[in-house]
C-alpha positions in Angstrom: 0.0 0.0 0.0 1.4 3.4 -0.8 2.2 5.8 2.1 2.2 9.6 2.0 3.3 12.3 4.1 1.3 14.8 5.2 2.6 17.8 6.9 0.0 19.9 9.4 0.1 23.9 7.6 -0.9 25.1 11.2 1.7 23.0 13.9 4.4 21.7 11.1 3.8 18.6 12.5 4.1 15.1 9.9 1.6 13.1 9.4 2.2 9.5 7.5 -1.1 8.0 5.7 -1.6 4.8 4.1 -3.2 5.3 0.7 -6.7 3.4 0.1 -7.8 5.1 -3.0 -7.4 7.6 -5.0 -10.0 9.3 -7.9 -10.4 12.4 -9.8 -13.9 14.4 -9.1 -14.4 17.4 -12.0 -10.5 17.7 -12.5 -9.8 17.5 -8.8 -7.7 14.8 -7.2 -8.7 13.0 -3.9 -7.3 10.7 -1.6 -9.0 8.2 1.1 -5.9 7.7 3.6 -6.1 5.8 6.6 -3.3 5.9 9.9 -3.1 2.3 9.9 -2.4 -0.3 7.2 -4.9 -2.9 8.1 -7.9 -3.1 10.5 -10.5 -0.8 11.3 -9.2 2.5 11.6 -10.0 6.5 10.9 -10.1 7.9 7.1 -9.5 11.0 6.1 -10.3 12.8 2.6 -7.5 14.5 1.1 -8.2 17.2 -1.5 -5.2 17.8 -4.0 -4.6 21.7 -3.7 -1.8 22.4 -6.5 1.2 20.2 -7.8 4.2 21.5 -5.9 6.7 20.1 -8.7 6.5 16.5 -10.6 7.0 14.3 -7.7 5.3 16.3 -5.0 1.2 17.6 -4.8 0.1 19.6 -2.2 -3.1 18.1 -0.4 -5.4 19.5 2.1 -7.9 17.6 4.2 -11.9 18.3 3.5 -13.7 19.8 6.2 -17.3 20.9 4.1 -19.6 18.6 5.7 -21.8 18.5 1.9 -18.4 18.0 0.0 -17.3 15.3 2.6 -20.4 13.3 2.4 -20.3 13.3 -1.7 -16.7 12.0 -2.1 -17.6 9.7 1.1 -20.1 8.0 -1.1 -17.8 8.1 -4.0 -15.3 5.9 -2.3 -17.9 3.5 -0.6 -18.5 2.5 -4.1 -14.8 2.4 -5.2 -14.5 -0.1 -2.5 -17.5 -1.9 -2.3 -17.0 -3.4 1.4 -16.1 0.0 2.8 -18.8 2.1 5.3 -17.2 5.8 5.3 -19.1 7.8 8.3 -18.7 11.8 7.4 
């Protein structure tokens, strides 16, 4: 499973998520990462924000509540036997 590092804007603090799927919404880029490789665990849903250079994107977590719940349902069908609570 891919990992990416995620670097908090507002404490500097980093962050290392474990990529579940990725898919592009309207021209915009998103992420389901989870903390832990396998088991149950928190998701988060990363928005890509701008490409920082080739290698590197700059992503930033989505906090609307009506965005949320759209790419939550999004992924629940990417993944089939995944419940996503936003």
């Amino acid at each position: 499973m891919e990992k990416v590092n995620f670097t908090d804007p507002d404490t500097g603090d980093s962050l290392e998520f474990f990529v579940l799927e990725q898919t592009t919404i309207r021209g915009i880029n998103y992420l389901l990462v989870t903390v832990d490789e396998e088991g149950d665990s928190d998701a988060f849903i990363l928005r890509e924000k701008e490409i920082e250079d080739d290698q590197n994107a700059i992503y930033e977590m989505v906090e609307d509540d009506k965005e949320l719940s759209s790419i939550a349902k999004i992924f629940e069908e990417l993944l089939e036997d995944v419940e996503i609570e936003a």
